[in-house]
FIKOLZA-1660 file (N, C-alpha, C; in steps of 0.1 Angstrom, whole numbers, plus 5000, padded with zeros to 4 digits):
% residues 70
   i   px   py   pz ch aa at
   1 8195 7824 8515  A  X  N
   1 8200 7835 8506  A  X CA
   1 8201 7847 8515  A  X  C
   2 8212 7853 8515  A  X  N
   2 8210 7864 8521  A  X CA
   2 8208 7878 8511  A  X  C
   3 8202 7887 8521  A  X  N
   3 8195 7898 8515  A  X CA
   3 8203 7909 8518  A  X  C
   4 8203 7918 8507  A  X  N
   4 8214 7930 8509  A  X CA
   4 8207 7943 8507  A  X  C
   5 8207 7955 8520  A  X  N
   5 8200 7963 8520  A  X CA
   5 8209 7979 8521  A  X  C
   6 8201 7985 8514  A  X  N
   6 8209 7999 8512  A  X CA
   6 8219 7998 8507  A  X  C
   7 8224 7996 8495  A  X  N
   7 8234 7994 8484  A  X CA
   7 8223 8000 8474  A  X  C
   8 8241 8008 8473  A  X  N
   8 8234 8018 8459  A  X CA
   8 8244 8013 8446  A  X  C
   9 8234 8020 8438  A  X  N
   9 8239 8013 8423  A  X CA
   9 8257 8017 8425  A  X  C
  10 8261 8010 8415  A  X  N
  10 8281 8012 8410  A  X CA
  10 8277 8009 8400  A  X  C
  11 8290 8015 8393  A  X  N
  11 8294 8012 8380  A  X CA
  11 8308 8007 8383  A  X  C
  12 8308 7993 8374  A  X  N
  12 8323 7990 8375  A  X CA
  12 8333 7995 8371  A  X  C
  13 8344 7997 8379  A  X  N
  13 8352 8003 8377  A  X CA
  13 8364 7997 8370  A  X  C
  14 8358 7987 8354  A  X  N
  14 8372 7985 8348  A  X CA
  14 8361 7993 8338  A  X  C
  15 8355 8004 8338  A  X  N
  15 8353 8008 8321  A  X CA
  15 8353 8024 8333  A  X  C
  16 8366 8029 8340  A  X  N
  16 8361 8040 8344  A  X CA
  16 8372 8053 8334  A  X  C
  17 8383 8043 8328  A  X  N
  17 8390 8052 8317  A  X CA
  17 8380 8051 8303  A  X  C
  18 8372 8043 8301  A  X  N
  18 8361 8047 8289  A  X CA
  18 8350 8059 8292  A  X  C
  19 8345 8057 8304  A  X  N
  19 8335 8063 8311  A  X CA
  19 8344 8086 8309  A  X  C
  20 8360 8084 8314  A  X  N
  20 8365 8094 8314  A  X CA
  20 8367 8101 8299  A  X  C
  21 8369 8092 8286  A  X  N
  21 8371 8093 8278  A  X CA
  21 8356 8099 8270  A  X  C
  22 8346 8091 8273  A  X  N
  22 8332 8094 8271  A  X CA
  22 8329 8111 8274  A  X  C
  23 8332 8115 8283  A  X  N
  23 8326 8126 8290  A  X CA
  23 8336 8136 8289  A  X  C
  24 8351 8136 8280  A  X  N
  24 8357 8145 8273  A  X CA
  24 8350 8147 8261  A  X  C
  25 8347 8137 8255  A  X  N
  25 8347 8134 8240  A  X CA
  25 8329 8148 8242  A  X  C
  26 8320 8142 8248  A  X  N
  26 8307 8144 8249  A  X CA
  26 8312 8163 8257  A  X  C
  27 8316 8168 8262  A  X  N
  27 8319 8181 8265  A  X CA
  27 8327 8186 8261  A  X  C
  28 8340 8182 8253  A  X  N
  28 8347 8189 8244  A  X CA
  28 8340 8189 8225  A  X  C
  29 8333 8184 8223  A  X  N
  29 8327 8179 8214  A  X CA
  29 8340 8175 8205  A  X  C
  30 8346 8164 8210  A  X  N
  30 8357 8158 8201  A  X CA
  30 8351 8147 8195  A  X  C
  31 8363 8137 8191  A  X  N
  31 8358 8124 8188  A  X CA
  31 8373 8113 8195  A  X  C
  32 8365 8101 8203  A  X  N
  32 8380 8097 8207  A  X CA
  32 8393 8102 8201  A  X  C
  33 8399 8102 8190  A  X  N
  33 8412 8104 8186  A  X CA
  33 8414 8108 8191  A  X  C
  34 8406 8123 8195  A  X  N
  34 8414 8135 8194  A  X CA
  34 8419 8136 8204  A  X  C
  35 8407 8130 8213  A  X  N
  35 8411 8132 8231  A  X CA
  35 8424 8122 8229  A  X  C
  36 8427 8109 8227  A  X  N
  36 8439 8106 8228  A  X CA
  36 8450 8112 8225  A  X  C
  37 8450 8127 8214  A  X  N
  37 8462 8133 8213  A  X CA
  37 8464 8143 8222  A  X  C
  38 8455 8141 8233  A  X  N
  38 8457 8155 8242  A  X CA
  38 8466 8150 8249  A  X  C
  39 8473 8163 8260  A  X  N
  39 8484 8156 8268  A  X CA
  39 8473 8149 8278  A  X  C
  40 8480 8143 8286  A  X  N
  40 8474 8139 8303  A  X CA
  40 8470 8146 8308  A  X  C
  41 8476 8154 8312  A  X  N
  41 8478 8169 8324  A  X CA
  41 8465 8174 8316  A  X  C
  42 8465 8180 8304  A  X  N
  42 8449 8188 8299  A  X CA
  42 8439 8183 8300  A  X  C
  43 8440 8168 8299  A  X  N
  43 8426 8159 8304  A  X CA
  43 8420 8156 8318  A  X  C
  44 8431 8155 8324  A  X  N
  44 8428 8156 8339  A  X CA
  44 8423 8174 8346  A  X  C
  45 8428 8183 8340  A  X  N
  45 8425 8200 8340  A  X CA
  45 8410 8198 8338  A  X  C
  46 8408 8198 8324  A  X  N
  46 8391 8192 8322  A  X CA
  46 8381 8184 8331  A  X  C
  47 8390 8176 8335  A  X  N
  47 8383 8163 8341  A  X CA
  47 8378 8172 8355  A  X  C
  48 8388 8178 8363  A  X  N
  48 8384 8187 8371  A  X CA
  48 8371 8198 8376  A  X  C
  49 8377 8204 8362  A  X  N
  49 8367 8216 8357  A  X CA
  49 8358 8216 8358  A  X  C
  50 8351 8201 8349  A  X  N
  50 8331 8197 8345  A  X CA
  50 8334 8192 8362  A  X  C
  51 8343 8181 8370  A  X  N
  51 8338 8184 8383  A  X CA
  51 8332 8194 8394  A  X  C
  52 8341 8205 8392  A  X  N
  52 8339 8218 8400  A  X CA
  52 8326 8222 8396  A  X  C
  53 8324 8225 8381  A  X  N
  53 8312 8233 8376  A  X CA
  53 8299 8223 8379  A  X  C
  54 8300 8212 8381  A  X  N
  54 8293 8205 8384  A  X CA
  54 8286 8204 8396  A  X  C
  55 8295 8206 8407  A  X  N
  55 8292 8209 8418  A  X CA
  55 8286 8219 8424  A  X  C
  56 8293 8231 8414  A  X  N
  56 8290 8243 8416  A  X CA
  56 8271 8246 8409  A  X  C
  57 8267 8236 8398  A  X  N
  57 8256 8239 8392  A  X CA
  57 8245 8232 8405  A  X  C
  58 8254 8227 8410  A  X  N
  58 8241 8215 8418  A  X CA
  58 8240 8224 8434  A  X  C
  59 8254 8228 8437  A  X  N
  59 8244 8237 8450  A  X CA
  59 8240 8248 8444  A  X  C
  60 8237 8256 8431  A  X  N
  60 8228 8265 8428  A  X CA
  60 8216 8262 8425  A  X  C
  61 8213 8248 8423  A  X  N
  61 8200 8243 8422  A  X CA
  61 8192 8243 8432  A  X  C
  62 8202 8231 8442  A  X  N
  62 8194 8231 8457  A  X CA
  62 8193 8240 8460  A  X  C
  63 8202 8256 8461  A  X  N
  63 8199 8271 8467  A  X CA
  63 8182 8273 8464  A  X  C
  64 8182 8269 8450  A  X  N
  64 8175 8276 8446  A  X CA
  64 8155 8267 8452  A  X  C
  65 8159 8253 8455  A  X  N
  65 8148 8240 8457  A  X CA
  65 8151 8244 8475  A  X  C
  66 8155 8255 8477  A  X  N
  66 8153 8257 8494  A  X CA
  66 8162 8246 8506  A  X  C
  67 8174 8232 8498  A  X  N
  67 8180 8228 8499  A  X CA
  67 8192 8227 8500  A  X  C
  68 8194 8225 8520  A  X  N
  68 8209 8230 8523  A  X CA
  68 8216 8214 8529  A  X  C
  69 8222 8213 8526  A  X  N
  69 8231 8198 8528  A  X CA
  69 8246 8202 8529  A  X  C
  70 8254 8214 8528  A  X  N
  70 8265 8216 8523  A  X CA
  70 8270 8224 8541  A  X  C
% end
């Protein structure tokens, strides 16, 4: 048997338009529908946005845990 080292978790990537849809629904406080009635272009703006701010909350964290990686 071979053994497999340093592999980090995944998530498969055929639930990654659920996973997208999840995480409008859950920070727009919609309910699927609605996100389906949005255009593309606004969903992907969003999708963006919780990226940037996300990033942006996580190096003010480490700033703040004395942690520089960036």
């Amino acid at each position: 048997m071979e053994q497999k080292k340093n592999e980090t978790a995944t998530f498969n990537d055929d639930w990654l338009w659920h996973t997208i849809i999840f995480r409008l629904c859950k920070e727009l406080n919609y309910i699927p529908e609605q996100i389906y009635d949005l255009v593309l272009t606004s969903c992907l703006d969003w999708m963006s946005f919780f990226k940037d701010r996300d990033e942006y909350e996580q190096k003010l964290a480490d700033q703040q845990k004395g942690i520089t990686r960036y």
